[in-house]
N, C-alpha and C positions, 0 to 999 in steps of 0.2 A: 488443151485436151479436155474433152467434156466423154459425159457418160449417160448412158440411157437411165430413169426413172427405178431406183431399188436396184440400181448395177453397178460392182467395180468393175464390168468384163470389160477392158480396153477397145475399143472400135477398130474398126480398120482403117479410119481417117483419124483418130489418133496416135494408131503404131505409124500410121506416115507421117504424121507431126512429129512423134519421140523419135524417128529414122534421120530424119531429117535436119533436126535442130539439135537435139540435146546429145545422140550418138557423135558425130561429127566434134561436138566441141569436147565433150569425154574424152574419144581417141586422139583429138589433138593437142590436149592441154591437160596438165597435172591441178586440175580443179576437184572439187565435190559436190554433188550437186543436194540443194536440200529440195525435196517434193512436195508441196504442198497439196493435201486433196478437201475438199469442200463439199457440200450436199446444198440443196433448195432446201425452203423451211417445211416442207412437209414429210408427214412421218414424227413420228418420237424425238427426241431429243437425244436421248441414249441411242436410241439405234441409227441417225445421224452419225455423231461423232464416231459410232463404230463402224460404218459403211464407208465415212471419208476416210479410216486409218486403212480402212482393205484397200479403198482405191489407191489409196499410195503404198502400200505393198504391194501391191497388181502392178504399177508404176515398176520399181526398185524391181522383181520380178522378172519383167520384160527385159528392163538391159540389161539383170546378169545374166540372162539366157543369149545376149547379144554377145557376153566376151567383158561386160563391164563387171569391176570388182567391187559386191557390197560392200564393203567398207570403204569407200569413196561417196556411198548415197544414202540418205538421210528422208525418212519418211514419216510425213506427220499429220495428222487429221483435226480439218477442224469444226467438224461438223456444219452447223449453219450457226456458227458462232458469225463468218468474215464475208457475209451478203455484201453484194455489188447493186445490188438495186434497191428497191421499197417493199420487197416480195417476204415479207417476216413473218412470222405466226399470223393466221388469220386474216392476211390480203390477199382480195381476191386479186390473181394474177395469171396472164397467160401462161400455155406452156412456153414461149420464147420467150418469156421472162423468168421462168424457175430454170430453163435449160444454160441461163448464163450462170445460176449459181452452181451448177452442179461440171466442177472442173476440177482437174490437177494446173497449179502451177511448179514453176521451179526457180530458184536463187541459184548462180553462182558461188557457189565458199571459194576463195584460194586457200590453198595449201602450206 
């Protein structure tokens, strides 16, 4: 699931990614799901880490408006602490390289 630049508002090709994969496994199975949300390194530091926790309450949000029970889901921001590329403070990078950092993942927990 990724997000537009200075946004947790979930996409509509994300709500079809969370419809798709994570609802499905929710209603079928007594799992929890932990969310992880992340940001590109630009911007603050502080207001990173604060933008990735929205995005995983935006996350958490969405499926209980779906029927899913928050306390099964677990949401936690990590700012631009968990980069997947070379895009860190002060490299220059395309946008298709700050748009891979700026995503929700999610773990399986059993129950």
């Amino acid at each position: 699931m990724f997000y537009e630049l200075g946004s947790a508002r979930i996409t509509p090709a994300s709500k079809k990614t969370i419809d798709n994969t994570l609802l499905p496994l929710l209603n079928s199975k007594p799992v929890s799901i932990e969310l992880m949300s992340h940001t590109d390194s630009r911007g603050n530091d502080d207001f990173n880490m604060s933008l990735s926790q929205q995005r995983a309450n935006s996350v958490v949000n969405y499926l209980v408006s779906k029927g899913i029970s928050r306390s099964r889901l677990i949401a936690k921001g990590y700012g631009e602490t968990r980069l997947v590329n070379r895009c860190s403070n002060g490299v220059d990078c395309s946008e298709t390289e700050h748009k891979k950092n700026r995503r929700t993942e999610f773990r399986v927990i059993s129950n």
